[in-house]
Every structure is written in C-alpha cells, then in structure tokens.
N, C-alpha and C positions, 0 to 999 in steps of 0.2 A: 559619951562612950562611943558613935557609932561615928562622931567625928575623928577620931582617934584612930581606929581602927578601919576608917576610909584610908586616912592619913599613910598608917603602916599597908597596909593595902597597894597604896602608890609608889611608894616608896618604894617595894619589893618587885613591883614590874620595873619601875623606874632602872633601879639594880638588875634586874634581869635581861631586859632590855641593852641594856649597855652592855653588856658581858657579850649579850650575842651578836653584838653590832660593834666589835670594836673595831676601830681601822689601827691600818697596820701601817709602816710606815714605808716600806715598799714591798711589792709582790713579786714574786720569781717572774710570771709569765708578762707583766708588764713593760718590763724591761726589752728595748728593740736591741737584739743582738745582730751585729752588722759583720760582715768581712771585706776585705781592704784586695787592692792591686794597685801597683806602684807604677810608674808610664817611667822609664827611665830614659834621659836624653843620648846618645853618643852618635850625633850624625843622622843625616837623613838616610845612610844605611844600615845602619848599627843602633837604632832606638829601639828601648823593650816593653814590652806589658808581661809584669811578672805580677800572673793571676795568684789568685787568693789560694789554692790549691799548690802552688809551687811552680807551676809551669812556666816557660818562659818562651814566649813569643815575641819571634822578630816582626817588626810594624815596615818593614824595609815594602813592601808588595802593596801597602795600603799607600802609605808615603808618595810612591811614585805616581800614584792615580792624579794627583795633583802638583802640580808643576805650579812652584813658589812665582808669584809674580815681582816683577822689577823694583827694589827699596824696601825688602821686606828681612826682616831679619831671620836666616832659617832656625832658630831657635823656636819662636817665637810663635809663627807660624805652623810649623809643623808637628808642635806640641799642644797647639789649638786642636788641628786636627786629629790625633791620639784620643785628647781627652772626649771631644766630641763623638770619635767614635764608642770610645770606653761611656758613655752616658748612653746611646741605645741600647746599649747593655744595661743598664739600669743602676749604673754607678753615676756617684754624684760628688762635686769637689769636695775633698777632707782637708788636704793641707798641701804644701808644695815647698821647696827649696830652688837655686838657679839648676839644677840638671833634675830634679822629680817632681813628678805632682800624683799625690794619693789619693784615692778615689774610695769612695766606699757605697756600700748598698745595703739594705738589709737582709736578714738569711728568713728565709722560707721557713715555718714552722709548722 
C-alpha cells in the first residue's frame, strides 16, 4: 500500500511539475526586433541613406572626403564606404541589389 501511494505521490508532482514548467515554443521578448536603412546608389553626388525613420540623407559630404583612387570602380567603392559608415552606426549587412545595400541593427528595448 505505501508503494502505491509513493507511486501516486510522484506521479502528481511529476504532473504538477510539468504544468509549471512548460516551455513554450517562442516568447514575445525573445524575439530580436531590428529596423533597416537602405544606402541607395545614384552617383557619388546623389547617393542616399534612407534611415529607418524616413529620413533621407544625401551621403554627397561624406563621399567627397575620399577621393576614389585610379581603376576603381565608383560604384563599388563608394558604396564600401556608405556601408562602413552606416556600420559605426551600428547597422550591420541585411541584403543588397546592384544600386542598394540594406543594413539592419537591432532596436533598443
């Protein structure tokens, strides 16, 4: 009898246990929620970073600081230097096409 009723004993922490420990299969706060800015190409005067907010800044002032050197292709180059700016900022590469490359970071919580 006192086997028995060990037995159901266990049993019902056993259950009890589990109920309060269940896992879930994803959490809200786990989840890293990120926001994005686009680096868009049109020329080493006319390139933009349209921030996560809407804003839209000319990169024309940063561009010029560096003077592309000889065999380079100013695409190529100068959208190096965008993205690397856009990463002190604390964005990091997402994706890219030939005229954009998306950046994302995660949001402060």
């Amino acid at each position: 009898m006192k086997k028995l009723s060990l037995a159901l004993t266990l049993l019902v922490v056993a259950i009890l246990a589990g109920q309060l420990h269940k896992s879930k299969a994803a959490e809200e706060d786990s989840f890293r929620v990120s926001e994005f800015a686009t680096i868009r190409w049109g020329g080493r005067e006319n390139t933009q970073l349209i921030r996560p907010n809407g804003k839209v800044e000319k990169l024309r002032a940063l561009l010029e600081k560096y003077p592309r050197p000889d065999g380079t292709d100013d695409r190529a180059y100068y959208m190096n230097i965008a993205a690397n700016a856009a990463a002190k900022e604390g964005f990091e590469f997402a994706g890219m096409t030939s005229d954009e490359i998306v950046m994302k970071r995660p949001l402060a919580r």
